[in-house]
N, C-alpha and C positions, 0 to 999 in steps of 0.2 A: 353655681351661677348658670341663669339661661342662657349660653350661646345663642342658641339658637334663634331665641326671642331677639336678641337682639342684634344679631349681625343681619337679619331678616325685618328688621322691627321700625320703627317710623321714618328714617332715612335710608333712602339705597342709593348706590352707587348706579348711576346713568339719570337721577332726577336731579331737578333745580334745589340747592340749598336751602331750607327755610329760612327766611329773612327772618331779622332781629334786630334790635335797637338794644344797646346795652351800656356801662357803666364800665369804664375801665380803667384803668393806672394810666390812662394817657387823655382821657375825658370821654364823651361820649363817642360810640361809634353806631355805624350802620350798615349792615351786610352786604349792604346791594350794593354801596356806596365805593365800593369793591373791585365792581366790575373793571374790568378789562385788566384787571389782575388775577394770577392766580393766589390761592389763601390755601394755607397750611393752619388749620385750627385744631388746637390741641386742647385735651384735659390733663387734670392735675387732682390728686385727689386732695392734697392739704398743702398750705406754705409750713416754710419753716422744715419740711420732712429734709432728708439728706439724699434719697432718690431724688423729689420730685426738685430741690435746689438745683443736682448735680446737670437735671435736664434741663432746667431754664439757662443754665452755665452755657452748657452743650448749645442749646438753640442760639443764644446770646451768640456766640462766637460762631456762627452758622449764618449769622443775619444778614451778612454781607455779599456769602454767599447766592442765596435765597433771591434778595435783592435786585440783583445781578441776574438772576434767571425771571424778573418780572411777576416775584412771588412776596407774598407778604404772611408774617407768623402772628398766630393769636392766640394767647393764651387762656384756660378758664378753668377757674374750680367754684364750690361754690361756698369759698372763702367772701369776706367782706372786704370792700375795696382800701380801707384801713389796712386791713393785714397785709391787702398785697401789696400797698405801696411801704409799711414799713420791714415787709420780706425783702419788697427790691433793696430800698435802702441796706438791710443786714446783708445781702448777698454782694452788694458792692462796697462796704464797710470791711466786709470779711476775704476778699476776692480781687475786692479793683473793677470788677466784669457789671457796665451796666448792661440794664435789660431794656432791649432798642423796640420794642414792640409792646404792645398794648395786652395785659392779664385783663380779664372780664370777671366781675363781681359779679358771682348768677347767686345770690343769698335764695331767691327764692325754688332756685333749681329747674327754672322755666325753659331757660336757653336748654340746660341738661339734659331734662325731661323730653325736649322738642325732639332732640338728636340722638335721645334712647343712650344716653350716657349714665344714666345711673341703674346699678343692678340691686333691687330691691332685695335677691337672694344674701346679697355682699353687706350691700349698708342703702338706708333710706336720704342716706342725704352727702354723700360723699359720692364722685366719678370714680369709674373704674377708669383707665388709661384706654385714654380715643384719639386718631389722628386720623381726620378728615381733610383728604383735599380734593380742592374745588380749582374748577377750570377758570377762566377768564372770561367764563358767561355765565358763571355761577352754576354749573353742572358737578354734582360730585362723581367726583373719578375714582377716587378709591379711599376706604375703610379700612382701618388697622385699630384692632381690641385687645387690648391684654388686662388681665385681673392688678388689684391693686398688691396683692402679695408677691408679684412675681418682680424680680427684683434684677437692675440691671448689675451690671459689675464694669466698674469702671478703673479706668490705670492710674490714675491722678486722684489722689484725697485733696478735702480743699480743707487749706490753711486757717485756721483759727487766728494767725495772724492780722492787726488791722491795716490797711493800706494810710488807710487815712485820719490824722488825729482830731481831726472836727466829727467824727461817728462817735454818735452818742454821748 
């Protein structure tokens, strides 16, 4: 993977976010639309994985926090907004844990692309993990990049059990 390329590569930290309009698990959204909040924007490389679940879990239970500091979470891979709304569903069928922020449906890897989230060395059409946040006038403040193999480790497995007997 080119680091380089891309911790250097079409967003940097001290410019204005690229705006976008986009498709999400909560209906349409828009970037600007944002302002005078800060935005915590995240990748994902696929639903359904057991890393990138365990992190919408984490973010989930986080949201309140987030909230509370005048921040907002946004999620994006460049799954279909089918899958993620029936991920969320599986993840709170399996869990209890809904997911209180908006996933972005980038199918065509536009939003990805914009934000130099995909590593052509890795995969042509899947995000490596990006968390981008942006200031309260849309300034990005800081960039964090990790490869999509590098895997976290978590304390808590989650329950194969159903919460709820209306899932599925």
């Amino acid at each position: 993977m080119d680091y380089e390329v891309m911790m250097n590569g079409i967003v940097k930290v001290g410019q204005y976010a690229p705006d976008f309009e986009a498709t999400t698990t909560m209906g349409r959204i828009i970037l600007s639309e944002y302002k005078d909040k800060w935005v915590v924007l995240f990748s994902h490389p696929g639903d359904f994985t057991p890393v990138c679940t365990t992190e919408m879990i984490a973010f989930s239970n986080a949201n309140t926090y987030f909230e509370n500091m005048n921040t907002k979470l946004i999620g994006l891979s460049i799954d279909s907004n089918a899958s993620h709304l029936a991920w969320v569903y599986d993840i709170y069928c399996r869990t209890g844990v809904r997911i209180p922020f908006p996933i972005i449906a980038d199918r065509n890897g536009e939003i990805a692309r914009k934000y130099g989230m995909i590593s052509n060395n890795i995969s042509k059409t899947e995000t490596v993990r990006n968390v981008f946040i942006i200031d309260d006038k849309g300034i990005v403040r800081a960039i964090l990049i990790y490869p999509m193999e590098l895997r976290k480790v978590h304390t808590r497995d989650i329950k194969n059990d159903k919460r709820d007997a209306n899932c599925r």
